[in-house]
Structures are given as structure tokens and as C-alpha cells.
N, C-alpha and C positions, 0 to 999 in steps of 0.2 A: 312549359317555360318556368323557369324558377328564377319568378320578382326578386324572391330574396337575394339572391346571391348575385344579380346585376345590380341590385342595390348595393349592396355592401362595395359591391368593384369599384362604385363610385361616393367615396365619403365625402366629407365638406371639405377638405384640406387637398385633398385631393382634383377635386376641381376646383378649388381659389387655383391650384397651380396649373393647371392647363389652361385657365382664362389668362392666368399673366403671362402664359407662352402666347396663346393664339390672339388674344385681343378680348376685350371688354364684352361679355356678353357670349365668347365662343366656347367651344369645345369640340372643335375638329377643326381644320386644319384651313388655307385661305383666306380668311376673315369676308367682307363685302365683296372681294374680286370672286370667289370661288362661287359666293351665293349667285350674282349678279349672271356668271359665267352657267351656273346650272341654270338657270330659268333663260336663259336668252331666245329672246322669240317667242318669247309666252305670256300674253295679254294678260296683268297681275293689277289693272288697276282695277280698285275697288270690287275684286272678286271677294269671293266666301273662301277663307283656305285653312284647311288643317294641317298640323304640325305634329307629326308626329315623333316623341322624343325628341323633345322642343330645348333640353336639357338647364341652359341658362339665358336662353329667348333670344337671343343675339339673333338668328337670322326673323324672327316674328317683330322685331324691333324695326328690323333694316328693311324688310317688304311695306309691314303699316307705316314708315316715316316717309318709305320714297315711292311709294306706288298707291297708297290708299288701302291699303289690302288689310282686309276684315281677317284677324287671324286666331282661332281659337287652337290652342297647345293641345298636348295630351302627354302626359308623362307616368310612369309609372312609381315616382318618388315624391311620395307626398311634401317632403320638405323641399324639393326644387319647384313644385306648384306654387306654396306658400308662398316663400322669396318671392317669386317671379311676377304674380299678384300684387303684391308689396309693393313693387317696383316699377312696377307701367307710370311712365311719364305723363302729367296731365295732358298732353296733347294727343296722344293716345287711349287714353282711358277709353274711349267710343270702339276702338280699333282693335283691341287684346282683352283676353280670356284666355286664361289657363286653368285646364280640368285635371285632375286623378284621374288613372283609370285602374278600379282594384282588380278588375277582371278582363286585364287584356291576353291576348289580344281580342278576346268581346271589348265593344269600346261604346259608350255611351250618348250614341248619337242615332236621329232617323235616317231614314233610307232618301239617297236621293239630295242629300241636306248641302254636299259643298261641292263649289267649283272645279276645286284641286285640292288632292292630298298631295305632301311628299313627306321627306326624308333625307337626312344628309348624315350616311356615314354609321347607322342607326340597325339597320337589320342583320350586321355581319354580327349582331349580338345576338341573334336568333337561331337556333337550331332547324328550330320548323316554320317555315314563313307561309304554310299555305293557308291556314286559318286567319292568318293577321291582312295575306293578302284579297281574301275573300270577305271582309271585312270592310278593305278598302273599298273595293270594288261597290260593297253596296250602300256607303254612305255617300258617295260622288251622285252629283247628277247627269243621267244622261250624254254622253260627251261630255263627258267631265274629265278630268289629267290628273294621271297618277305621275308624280315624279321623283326618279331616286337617284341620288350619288351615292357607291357604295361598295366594298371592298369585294370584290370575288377573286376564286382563287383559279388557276389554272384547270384544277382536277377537283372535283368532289371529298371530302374527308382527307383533305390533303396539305397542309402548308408546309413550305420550304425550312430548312433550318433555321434561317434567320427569321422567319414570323414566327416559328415555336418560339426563340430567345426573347422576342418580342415580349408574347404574350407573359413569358416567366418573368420576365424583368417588372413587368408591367402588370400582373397579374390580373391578369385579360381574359376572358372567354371570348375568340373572338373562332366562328363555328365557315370553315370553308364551304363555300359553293361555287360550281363553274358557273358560268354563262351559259350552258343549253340549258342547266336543271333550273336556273333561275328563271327563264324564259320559260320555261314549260308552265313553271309554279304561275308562273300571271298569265299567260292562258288558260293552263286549266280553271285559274280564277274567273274567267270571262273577259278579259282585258283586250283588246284589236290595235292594229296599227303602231306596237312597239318598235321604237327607235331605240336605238343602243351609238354611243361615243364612247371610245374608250379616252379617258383624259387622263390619263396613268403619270402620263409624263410631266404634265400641267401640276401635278397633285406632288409628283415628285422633286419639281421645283418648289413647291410652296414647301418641302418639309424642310429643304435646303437653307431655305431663307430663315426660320428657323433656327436651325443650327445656327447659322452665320450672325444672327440677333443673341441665341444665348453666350456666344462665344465673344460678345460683344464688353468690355471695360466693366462699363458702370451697369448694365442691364445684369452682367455675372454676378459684380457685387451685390447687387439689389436682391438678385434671387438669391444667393447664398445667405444672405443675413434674413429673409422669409420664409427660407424654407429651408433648406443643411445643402453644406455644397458635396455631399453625397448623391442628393437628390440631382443636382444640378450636372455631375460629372455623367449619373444615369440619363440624366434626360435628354444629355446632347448625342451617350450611345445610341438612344432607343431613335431620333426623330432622324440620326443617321442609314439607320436600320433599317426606319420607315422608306427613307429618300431612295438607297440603292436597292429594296425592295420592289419599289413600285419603276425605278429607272428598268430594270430586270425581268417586269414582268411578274413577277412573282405574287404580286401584290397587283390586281386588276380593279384599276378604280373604273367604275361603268358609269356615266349619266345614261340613265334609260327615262322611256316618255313612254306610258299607254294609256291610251284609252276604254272611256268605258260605250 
């Protein structure tokens, strides 16, 4: 896995601009509806939960304010740790921690230690997910939930034209896996009882909405005078890109559930 260069994918300017597309605190796509919507039916109060690639804590905010939910981060960018620590609201303070991890996917935690992991939007930046998934697996307790929303692709080693232009426009590593290879990788990890939803379409309204907010008066102005309205003519190409990728197919959003 090469920290470096998902680092660098993501500078500071870079994400101020994807927070002011998605909402305060995000950096993918849905804001509270999508979080709310991937966990539905899944017991969050005052459990022990890890976040992995927590990026600017927006959904570890929105589980400890509305569930009680103990949530410690993990990020592989030490200056979105920093911030993110910074920034826990005093009502909170009890409820959030956010770690580095300089040696992921090794991760810095015992066996057995949390409720639920998840992920949102997070592993399609990963090449090889069997080590990170094997990881998961043994810091959960016993019955404990793994949970992920996250981009797969049709075919293995494979994206459409338009997620290639994506990724160049956007200068993205973003590494395709189908759905069986992904299911295989969290079995072979030990995982039982995986549930799969494809919410493809769900995900492809949210990118809509999106567009239809940048394309909006005074939100356009606002972004073109923070960031260049180059930026802005790009970003309403790319989240369009997004919307008729994932309407398509092409782009396979999956909430999966497993157990350990």
C-alpha cells in the first residue's frame, strides 16, 4: 500500500472542497441520510466502534451525537488526526478519539477490542484488502460487525470509460473489485453471515443532488470565488460522472454486513 501517494491524493484544499460540496465534516457523498441509511438495523447505542479512514469525522460526530456511540478514528494522515482531535466538540470529548496508523493496514489496537468496525467509501482506495480485512476481523469482538459502503466494480482490474476520466480528472486511485472477489476476501478473512444491498441508485441520487446544489446561484458563486470556477465547472463534470456511473451500473455501490 503506498500511504504516500493516498496522502498526497488528498491535500488540505482539496478536501476544504469536497467538505463544502458534501456537508460539514464529509467527504463522500450523502451527508447523515447515507450514514443513517448504511447502519439501519444495527444496535449503535453506546457501542465501542472503529472508523476506519474517518477522513474529516463527519460520520464519528453524527453516531456519538445521535447514538452515544464510543468512536475511536483511524486514519492514515496524520494532519487529518491532528484537526480532528482539535475539534471534538465538548460534548463529545468522552465519545471521540482519533489515532494515526503509521503501519496500516497493521492497526494499533487489541484483539477482540470493538463492537463494530466500518467504512464508508474507503477501500476502493486499496489495492489489496486482504491484510486490512484480516485485521478487521481480529480487533472486533466475538459477533462483532464489520460494515462497509463501497464502490465495486462489475469486473476485477476493470473500470468503464467514464470511472477512468473520473479518476484522471480527479486524480484518484481508485483500484476495481467485483463482488465475488470482495466476498471471497472477507471469508477468507473469517467473516460469516455476509449481507450485501446494492444501493447504487440511492448513492446515484445523492451525486445528482449534488450537481443540482453546485449548479445552484449563489452556492456557484460562493464556490468559484474559494476555490476557481475551473474547479467548479470540473466538479459538476466529475459528480455527474459519478451519478450516471453508478445509475449504470458501472459503479457498484454495496452496503455489506459481516460478522465475526
Amino acid at each position: 500500500m503506498n500511504v504516500n501517494k493516498i496522502i498526497q491524493e488528498y491535500p488540505e484544499d482539496y478536501c476544504s472542497m469536497l467538505e463544502f460540496t458534501y456537508g460539514k465534516g464529509m467527504m463522500s457523498e450523502g451527508g447523515v441520510e447515507a450514514i443513517d441509511n448504511m447502519f439501519a438495523g444495527i444496535n449503535l447505542n453506546q457501542k465501542k466502534c472503529l472508523d476506519i479512514g474517518f477522513g474529516l469525522a463527519g460520520a464519528a460526530h453524527h453516531l456519538a451525537a445521535t447514538y452515544g456511540t464510543y468512536v475511536t478514528g483511524l486514519e492514515i494522515n496524520p494532519r487529518m488526526v491532528m484537526e480532528a482531535n482539535k475539534t471534538i466538540p465538548s460534548p463529545l470529548k468522552k465519545l471521540l478519539h482519533f489515532v494515526t496508523s503509521e503501519n496500516f493496514p497493521n492497526i494499533p489496537f487489541s484483539t477482540n477490542e470493538f463492537d463494530i468496525a466500518y467504512s464508508k467509501g474507503v477501500f476502493v482506495h486499496l489495492e489489496e484488502k486482504q491484510e486490512a480485512f484480516n485485521e478487521m476481523y481480529r480487533v472486533l469482538k466475538p459477533k462483532g460487525s464489520f460494515i462497509i459502503d463501497d464502490w465495486l466494480s462489475p469486473h476485477d482490474n476493470a473500470w468503464s470509460d467514464g470511472v477512468k476520466k473520473l479518476c484522471e480528472m480527479e486524480d484518484l486511485s481508485l483500484f476495481s473489485t467485483s463482488e465475488k472477489t470482495y466476498l471471497a476476501t472477507l471469508k477468507h478473512a473469517g467473516f460469516k453471515n455476509i449481507q450485501t444491498k446494492n444501493v447504487s441508485q440511492e448513492y446515484s441520487q445523492y451525486n445528482l443532488k449534488i450537481v443540482e446544489r453546485l449548479m445552484d446561484k449563489k452556492v456557484a458563486t460562493i464556490f468559484q470565488k474559494k476555490f476557481s470556477e475551473k474547479l467548479w465547472h470540473d466538479s459538476i463534470e466529475c459528480y455527474q460522472l459519478i451519478a450516471d456511473a453508478m445509475k449504470d451500473n458501472e459503479i457498484i455501490v454495496m452496503n455489506m454486513r459481516a460478522e465475526k
